[in-house]
Structures are given as structure tokens and as C-alpha cells.
C-alpha positions as CSV (number, residue, x, y, z in Angstrom):
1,X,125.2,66.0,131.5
2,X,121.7,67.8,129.6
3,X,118.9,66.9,132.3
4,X,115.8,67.5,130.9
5,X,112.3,68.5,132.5
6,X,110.7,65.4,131.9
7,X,113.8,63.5,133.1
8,X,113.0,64.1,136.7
9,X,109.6,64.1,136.3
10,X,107.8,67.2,135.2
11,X,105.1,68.4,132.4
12,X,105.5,71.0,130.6
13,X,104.1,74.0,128.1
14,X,107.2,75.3,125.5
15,X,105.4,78.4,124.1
16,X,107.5,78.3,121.0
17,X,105.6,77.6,118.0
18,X,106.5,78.3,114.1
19,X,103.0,80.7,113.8
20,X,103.3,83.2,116.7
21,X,99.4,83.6,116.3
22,X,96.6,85.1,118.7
23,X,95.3,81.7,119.6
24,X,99.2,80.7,120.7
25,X,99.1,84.0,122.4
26,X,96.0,83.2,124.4
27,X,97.0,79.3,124.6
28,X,100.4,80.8,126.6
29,X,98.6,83.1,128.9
30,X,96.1,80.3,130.1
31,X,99.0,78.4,130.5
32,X,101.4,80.8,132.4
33,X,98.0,81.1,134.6
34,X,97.5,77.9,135.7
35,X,101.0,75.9,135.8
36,X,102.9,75.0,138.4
37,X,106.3,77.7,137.7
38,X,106.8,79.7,135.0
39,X,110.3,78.7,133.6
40,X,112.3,81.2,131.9
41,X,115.6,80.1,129.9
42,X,117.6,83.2,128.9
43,X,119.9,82.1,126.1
44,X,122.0,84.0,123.5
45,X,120.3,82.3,120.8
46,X,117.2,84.4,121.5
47,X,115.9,86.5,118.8
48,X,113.9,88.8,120.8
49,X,113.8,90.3,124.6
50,X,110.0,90.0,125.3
51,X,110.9,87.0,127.2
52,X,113.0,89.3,129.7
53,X,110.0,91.3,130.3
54,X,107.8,88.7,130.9
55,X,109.8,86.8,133.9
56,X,110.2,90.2,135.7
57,X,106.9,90.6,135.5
58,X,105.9,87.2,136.5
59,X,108.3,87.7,139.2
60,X,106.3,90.6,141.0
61,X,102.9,88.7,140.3
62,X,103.7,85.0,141.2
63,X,107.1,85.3,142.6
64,X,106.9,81.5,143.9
65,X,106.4,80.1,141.0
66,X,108.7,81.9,138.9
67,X,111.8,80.5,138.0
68,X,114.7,82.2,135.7
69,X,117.6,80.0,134.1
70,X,120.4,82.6,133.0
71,X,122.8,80.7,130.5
72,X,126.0,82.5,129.4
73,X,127.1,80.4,126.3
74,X,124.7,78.4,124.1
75,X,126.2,76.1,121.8
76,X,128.5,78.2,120.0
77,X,126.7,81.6,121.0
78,X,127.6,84.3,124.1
79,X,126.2,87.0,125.3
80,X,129.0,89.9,125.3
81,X,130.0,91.3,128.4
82,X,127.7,94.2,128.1
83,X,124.7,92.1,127.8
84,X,126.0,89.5,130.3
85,X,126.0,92.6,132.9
86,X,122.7,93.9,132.1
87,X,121.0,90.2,132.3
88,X,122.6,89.7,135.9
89,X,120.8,93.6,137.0
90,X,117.3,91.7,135.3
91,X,118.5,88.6,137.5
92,X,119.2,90.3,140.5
93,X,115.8,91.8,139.8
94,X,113.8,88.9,139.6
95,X,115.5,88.0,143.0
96,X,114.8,90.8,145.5
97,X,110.8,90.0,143.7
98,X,111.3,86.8,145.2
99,X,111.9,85.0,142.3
100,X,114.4,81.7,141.8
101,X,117.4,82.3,139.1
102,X,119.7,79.6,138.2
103,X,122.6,79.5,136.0
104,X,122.3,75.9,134.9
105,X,118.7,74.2,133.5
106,X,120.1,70.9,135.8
107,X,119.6,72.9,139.1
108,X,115.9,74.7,138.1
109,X,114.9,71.6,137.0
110,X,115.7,69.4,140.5
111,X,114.6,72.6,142.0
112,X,111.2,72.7,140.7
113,X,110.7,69.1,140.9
114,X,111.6,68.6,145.1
């Protein structure tokens, strides 16, 4: 069953926009600034790996509030086994920051709304 953020109850910013411009830049950093968690869903349908830099790094400046969602198998998409090993080192990572991973959106998202 898909649970989705608002489902149990929560707001939320999706940086993802078709214009990657500054003022979406600057709109995201206000935002990662003064929300509640920054939510990270690592997918293999990502086209780029700033995202992967972004939750370690929000992990060692607002550890509490950071929370990483590590999904295997998107659709019809995988990471390979390589990547899959590398993602769990960032996960483990964003752990021992003090950090919160997840493997399933379901379990961040009851998580972050208790």
C-alpha cells in the first residue's frame, strides 16, 4: 500500500521543478532552513547524485531533522549491486550523523508524523 505524506498528515516542499533556476535554488534553501525534516528519497530513477550530497550534509548540520528513504527498486528500475553497496556506506553514514534512514517511504512518513 503507497502512503503518502499528506496521507497521515504532513506539508510538504518537493524541490523538483521543470526550470532548475536560481530563484528555485534559493526557494529550496529557505525551505530546507526552516521545515520541520529534510526528506530524502534515494531512487534509481534519479538522474543526478547532488541529492546524496545534500542529506549527508544535512545530516551533520541538522541531524534530527534529517531523514533518508533508501529504495532499492523503483518501478521497473534497480540500482546494481555496486551502487546498492555504496548507497548503504552513504546510509550508514547519515546514521552514525545521527540521522534517520528508512527503506520504505511508509515507515519515514509515520515516523516523521508521531
Amino acid at each position: 500500500m503507497m502512503v503518502h505524506l499528506h496521507d497521515v498528515g504532513l506539508e510538504y516542499f518537493n524541490p523538483v521543478v521543470d526550470d532548475w533556476d536560481a530563484e528555485a535554488q534559493d526557494n529550496e534553501l529557505i525551505e530546507r532552513e526552516e521545515c520541520d525534516f529534510c526528506l530524502y528519497t534515494i531512487t534509481p530513477k534519479m538522474t543526478g547524485t547532488y541529492s546524496i550530497a545534500e542529506v549527508v550534509d544535512d545530516s551533520n548540520k541538522r541531524p534530527d531533522r534529517t531523514v533518508m528513504v533508501l529504495l532499492r527498486d523503483d518501478d521497473q528500475h534497480r540500482f546494481t549491486a555496486g551502487q546498492w553497496k555504496s548507497l548503504n556506506a552513504v546510509a550508514r553514514m547519515v546514521k552514525g550523523n545521527g540521522g534517520n534512514v528508512f527503506d520504505n517511504l511508509r515507515s519515514a512518513a509515520i515516523e516523521m508524523s508521531d
